[in-house]
ZAMARGU-4260 file (C-alpha; in steps of 0.2 Angstrom, whole numbers, plus 5000, padded with zeros to 4 digits):
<rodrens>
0) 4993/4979/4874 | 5013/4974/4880 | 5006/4960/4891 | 4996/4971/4904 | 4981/4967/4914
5) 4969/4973/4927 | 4974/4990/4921 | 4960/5000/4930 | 4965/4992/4947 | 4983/4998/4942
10) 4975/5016/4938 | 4964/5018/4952 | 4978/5011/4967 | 4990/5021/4956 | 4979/5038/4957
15) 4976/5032/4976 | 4993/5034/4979 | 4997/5052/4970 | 4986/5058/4983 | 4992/5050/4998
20) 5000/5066/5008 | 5017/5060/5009 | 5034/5065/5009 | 5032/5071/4990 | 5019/5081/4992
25) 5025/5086/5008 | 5040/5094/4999 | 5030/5104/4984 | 5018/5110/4997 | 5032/5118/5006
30) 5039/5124/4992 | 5023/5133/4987 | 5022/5140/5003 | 5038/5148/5001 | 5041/5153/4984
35) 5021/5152/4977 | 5017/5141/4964 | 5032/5142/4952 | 5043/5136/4966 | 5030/5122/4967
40) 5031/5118/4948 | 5050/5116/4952 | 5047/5103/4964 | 5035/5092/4955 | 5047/5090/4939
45) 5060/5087/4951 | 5050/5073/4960 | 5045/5067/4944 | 5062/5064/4936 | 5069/5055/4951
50) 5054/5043/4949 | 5058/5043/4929 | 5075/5036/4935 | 5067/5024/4946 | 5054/5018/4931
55) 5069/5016/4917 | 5082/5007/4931 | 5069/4994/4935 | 5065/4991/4917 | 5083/4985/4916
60) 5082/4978/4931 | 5066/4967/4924 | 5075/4963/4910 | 5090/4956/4918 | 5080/4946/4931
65) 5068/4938/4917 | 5083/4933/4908 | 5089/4923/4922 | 5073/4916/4928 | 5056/4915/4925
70) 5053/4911/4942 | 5062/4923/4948 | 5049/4936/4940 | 5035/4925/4951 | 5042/4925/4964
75) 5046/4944/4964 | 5028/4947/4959 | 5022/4938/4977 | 5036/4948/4987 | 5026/4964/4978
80) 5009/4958/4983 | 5016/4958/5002 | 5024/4975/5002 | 5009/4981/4993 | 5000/4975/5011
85) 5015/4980/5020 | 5011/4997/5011 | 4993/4998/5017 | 4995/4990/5035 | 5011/5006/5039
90) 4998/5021/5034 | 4984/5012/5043 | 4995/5017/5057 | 5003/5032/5052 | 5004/5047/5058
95) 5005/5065/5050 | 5020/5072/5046 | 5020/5084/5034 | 5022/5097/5045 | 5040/5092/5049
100) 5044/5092/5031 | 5036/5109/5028 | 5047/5117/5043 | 5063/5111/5036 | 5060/5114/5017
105) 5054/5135/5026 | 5072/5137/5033 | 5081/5133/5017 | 5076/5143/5004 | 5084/5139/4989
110) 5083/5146/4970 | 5070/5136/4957 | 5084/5127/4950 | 5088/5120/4969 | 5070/5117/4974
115) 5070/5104/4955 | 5087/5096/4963 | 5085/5093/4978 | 5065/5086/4974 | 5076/5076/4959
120) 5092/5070/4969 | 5078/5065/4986 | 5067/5054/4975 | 5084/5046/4964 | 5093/5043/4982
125) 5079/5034/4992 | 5076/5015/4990 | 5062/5016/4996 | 5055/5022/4977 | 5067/5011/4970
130) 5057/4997/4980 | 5039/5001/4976 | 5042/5002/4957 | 5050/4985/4956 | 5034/4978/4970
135) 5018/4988/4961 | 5020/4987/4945 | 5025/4971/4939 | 5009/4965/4948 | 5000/4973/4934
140) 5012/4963/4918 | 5007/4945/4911 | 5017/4931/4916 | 5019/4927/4898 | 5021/4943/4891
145) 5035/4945/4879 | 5039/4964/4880 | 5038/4964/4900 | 5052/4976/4900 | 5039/4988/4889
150) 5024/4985/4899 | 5035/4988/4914 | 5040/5007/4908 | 5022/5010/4903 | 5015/5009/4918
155) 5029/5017/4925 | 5027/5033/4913 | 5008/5033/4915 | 5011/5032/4936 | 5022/5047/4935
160) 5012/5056/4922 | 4996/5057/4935 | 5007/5058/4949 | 5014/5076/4938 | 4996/5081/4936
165) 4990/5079/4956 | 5007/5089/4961 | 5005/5103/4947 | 4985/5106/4956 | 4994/5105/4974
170) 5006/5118/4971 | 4995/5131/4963 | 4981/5127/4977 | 4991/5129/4989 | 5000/5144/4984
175) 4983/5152/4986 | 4977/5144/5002 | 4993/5145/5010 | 4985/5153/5027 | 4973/5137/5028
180) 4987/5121/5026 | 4992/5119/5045 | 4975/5115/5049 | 4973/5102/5041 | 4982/5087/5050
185) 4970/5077/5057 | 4962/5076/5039 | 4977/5070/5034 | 4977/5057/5045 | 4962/5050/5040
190) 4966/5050/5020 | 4982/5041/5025 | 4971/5028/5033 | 4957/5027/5022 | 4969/5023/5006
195) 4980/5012/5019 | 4964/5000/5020 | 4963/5002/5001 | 4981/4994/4999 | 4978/4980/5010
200) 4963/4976/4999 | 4974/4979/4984 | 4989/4967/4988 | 4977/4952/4996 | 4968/4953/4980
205) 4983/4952/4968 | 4988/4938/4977 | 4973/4929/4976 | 4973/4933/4957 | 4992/4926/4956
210) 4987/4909/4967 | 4974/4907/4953
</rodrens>
């Protein structure tokens, strides 16, 4: 359907990284720390349309590349494959950092309406989102597919939708297990490296499916 393959590699990678501990779900954890769940809720829909914006920009995007070139799609694709590798090989060394951006999201409290801004405005300013969207998810659209554009959103929509689901059970756990977060760094440390490895294998596999 719309031209999209391997869709339970993209599901599983996708779900895989909903649930790395990074800087999103660094944010709706401190947020549920400091105004309980709601304040939580606030911050996943604010996450969640900053990456909307991302999803819909490099649909266009898409669209205005494949009319140019065909290759150019290609050639993007391999570039993806790499940063998907990229992606692994920087959380197999990574180390916790949550904690950092817990303290800073504690001394600025901040009404619901703020905490879903601030989650929107942090997600919509950084290239880095920009960057993984236009890297993952066209390695999971058919070369030959003639609604790219489409297929390219629905991912999108169904990356974000998963990723709203993870970050909704996040806040309202850890609005009540808030005295038991801070011990768990070194935990954290070792998810980041597990799914790390998981992203090496990803990308070297999508490029082995694209040299096919």
């Amino acid at each position: 359907m719309l031209g999209i393959h391997d869709f339970w590699l993209f599901f599983v990678s996708a779900l895989l990284l909903n649930i790395t501990p990074g800087p999103d779900t660094a944010y709706v954890v401190a947020r549920s720390l400091q105004t309980g769940w709601r304040g939580g809720v606030a911050a996943t829909f604010g996450i969640s349309t900053g990456c909307l914006v991302h999803v819909f920009g490099g649909a266009l995007g898409l669209s205005a590349l494949l009319a140019a070139s065909a290759m150019a799609f290609t050639v993007v694709k391999w570039l993806g494959a790499a940063y998907l590798v990229y992606i692994g090989i920087t959380m197999l060394l990574s180390r916790p950092s949550a904690a950092k951006e817990d303290s800073r999201a504690e001394r600025a409290p901040a009404s619901f309406g703020a905490v879903f801004w601030q989650g929107a405005l942090t997600d919509v300013l950084n290239p880095k989102v920009a960057l993984f969207f236009l890297a993952f998810l066209p390695q999971f659209v058919m070369a030959d597919s003639p609604h790219k554009a489409l297929a390219f959103i629905a991912l999108g929509v169904t990356f974000v939708f998963n990723g709203v689901i993870w970050l909704l059970g996040v806040s309202i756990v850890t609005a009540r297990t808030a005295g038991r977060i801070r011990q768990a760094q070194r935990a954290v440390q070792w998810v980041n490296r597990a799914i790390g490895g998981c992203f090496v294998y990803f990308g070297v596999r999508i490029a082995m499916l694209q040299a096919r």
